[in-house]
C-alpha positions in Angstrom: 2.5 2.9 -13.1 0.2 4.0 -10.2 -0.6 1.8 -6.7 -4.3 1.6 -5.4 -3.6 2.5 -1.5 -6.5 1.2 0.8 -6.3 3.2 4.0 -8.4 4.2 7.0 -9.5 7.3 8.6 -6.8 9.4 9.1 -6.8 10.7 12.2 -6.6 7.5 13.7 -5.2 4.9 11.4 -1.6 4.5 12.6 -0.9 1.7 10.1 -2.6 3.7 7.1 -0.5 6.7 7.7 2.3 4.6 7.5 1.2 2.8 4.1 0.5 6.4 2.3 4.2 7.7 3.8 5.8 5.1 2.4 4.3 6.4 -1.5 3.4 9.8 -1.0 7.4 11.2 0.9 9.4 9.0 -1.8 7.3 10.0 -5.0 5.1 7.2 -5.9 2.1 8.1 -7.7 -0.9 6.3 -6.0 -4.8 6.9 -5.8 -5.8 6.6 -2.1 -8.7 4.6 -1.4 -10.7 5.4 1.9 -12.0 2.2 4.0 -15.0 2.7 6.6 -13.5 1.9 9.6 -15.9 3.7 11.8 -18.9 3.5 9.4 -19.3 -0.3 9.9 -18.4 -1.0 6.0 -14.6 -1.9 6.5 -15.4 -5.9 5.7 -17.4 -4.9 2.8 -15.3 -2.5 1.9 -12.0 -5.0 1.8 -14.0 -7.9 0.4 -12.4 -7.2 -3.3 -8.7 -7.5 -1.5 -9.4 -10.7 0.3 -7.4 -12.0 2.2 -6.4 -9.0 3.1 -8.6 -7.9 5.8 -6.7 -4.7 7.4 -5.8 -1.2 6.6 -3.2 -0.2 4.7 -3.5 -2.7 1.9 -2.0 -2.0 -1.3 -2.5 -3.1 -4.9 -0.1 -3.3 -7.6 -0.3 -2.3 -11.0 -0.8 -5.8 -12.3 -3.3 -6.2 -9.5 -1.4 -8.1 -6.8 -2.5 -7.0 -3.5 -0.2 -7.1 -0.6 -1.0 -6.9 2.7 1.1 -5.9 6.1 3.0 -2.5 6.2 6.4 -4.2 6.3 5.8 -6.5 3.5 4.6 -2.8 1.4 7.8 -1.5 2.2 9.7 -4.2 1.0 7.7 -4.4 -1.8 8.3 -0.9 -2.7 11.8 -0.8 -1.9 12.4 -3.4 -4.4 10.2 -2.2 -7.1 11.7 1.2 -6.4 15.7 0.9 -5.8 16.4 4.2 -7.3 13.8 6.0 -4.4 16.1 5.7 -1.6 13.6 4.1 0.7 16.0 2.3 2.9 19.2 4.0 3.6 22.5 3.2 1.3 24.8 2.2 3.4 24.1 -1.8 3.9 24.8 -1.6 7.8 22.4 1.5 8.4 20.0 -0.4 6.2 20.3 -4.2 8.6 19.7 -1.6 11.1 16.5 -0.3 9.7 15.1 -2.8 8.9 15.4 -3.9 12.7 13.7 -1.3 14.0 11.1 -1.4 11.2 10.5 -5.0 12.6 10.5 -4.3 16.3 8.0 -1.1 15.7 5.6 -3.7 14.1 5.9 -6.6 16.2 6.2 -4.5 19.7 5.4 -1.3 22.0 2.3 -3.1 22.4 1.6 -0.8 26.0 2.0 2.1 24.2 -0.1 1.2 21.5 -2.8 -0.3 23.3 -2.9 3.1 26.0 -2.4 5.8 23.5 -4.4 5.2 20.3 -2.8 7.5 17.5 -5.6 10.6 17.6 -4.1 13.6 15.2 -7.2 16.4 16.9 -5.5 17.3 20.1 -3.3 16.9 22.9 -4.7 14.8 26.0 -3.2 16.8 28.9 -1.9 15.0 31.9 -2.3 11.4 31.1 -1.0 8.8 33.3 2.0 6.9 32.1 1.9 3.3 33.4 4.9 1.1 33.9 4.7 -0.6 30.6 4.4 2.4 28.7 7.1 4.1 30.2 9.2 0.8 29.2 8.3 1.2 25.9 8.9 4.9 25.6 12.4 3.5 27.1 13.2 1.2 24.5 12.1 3.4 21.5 14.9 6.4 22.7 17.0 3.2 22.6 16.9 2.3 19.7 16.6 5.9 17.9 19.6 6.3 19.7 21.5 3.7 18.3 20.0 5.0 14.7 21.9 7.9 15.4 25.2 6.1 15.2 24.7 5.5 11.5 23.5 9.3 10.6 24.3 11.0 8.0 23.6 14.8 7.4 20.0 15.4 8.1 17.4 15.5 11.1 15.5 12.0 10.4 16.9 8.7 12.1 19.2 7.6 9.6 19.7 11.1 8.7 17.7 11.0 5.3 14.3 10.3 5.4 13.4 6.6 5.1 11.3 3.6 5.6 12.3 4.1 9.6 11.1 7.6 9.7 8.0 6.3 8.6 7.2 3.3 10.9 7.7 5.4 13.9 6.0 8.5 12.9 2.7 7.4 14.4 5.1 7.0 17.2 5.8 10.8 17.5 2.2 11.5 17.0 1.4 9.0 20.3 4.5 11.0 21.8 2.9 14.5 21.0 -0.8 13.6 21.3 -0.6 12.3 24.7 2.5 14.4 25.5 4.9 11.8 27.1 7.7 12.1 28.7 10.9 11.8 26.8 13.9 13.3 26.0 14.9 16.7 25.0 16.4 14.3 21.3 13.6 12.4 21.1 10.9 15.0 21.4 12.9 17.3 19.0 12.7 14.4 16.3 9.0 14.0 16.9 8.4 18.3 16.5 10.5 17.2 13.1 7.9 14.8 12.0 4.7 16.7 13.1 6.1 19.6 11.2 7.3 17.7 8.2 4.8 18.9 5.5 4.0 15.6 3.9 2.8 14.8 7.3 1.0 17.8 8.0 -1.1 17.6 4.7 -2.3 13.8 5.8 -3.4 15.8 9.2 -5.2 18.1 7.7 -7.4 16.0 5.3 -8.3 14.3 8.6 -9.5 17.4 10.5 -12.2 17.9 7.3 -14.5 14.9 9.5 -16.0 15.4 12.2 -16.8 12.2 14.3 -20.0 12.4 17.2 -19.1 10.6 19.3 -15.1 11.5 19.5 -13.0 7.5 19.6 -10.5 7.1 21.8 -12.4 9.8 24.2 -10.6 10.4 27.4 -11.3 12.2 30.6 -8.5 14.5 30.1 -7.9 18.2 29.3 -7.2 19.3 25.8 -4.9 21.4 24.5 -3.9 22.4 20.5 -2.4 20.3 18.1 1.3 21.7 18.5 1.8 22.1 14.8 
């Protein structure tokens, strides 16, 4: 049983980090399959998954395709009870889910100012408002995570399908180095570091790109991990 994983590039594909996380930390054999987001082929490219039309998309053995991270990782979860993808405990779980739900449906400031880059660290941006707000409500709700931890340095204490929706979170954290708290940035050094993560990172930095997206005026400093 292996899933087809259509993802983008990854040093800048939040969503397609997410997708591959979701197989590649809980075991799941897949083949990744790379979509040209930057080389002007991505509707060719997704044509055979119609209608799905965005990175990560996901095909299942028997050829489904299923589109959206969140319904992936419910898809997974249920195909895959025995993986641990959501946590055990039925009210840690409601409470994943949650912020599973809120990641993909909100932060949009954040998102929209700092687009998830994995080369280096933009030095001194300026946090608006909005994104400050966001940054606000994401300590919130990791926060409130931490009420239902168990042993372990993730959210929920195990890794799970939490840790992943907000991993491209600690890269935006880390990549544009914003201003949180002393917790928060230690769980996003945690994710950085984690090596599943790191490997994604590095197949990344084998392409160059000329011009550089998501260019910005700012000094650059080294990728912390």
């Amino acid at each position: 049983m292996t899933y087809d994983l259509y993802i983008g590039d990854r040093t800048f594909s939040s969503w397609s980090l997410r997708g591959w996380l979701m197989l590649e930390k809980f075991g799941l054999p897949h083949r990744a399959h790379m979509i040209g987001l930057y080389s002007g082929t991505m509707a060719d490219d997704m044509a055979p998954l119609a209608p799905a039309r965005l990175v990560p998309a996901l095909k299942l053995p028997d050829g489904t395709v299923v589109g959206e991270s969140l319904a992936m990782a419910e898809t997974l979860a249920e195909r895959h009870p025995e993986a641990g993808l959501w946590p055990a405990d039925p009210s840690a779980r409601a409470t994943a889910r949650w912020l599973c739900a809120e990641m993909a449906a909100g932060f949009t400031a954040l998102r929209g100012a700092c687009p998830m880059q994995l080369k280096h660290v933009n030095q001194g941006f300026a946090v608006s408002d909005d994104v400050q707000r966001d940054l606000g409500r994401i300590e919130t709700l990791w926060a409130h995570a931490a009420k239902f931890k168990t042993d372990g340095p993730w959210l929920f204490g195990a890794y799970s399908l939490a840790d992943v929706f907000y991993a491209p979170v600690c890269a935006r954290i880390v990549g544009y180095d914003l201003p949180v708290s002393e917790a928060a940035r230690a769980y996003c050094t945690t994710t950085i570091t984690d090596p599943t993560f790191m490997a994604w990172r590095a197949e990344g930095q084998k392409v160059t790109y000329d011009p550089f997206p998501y260019e910005m005026d700012l000094p650059k400093g080294a990728w912390p991990a």
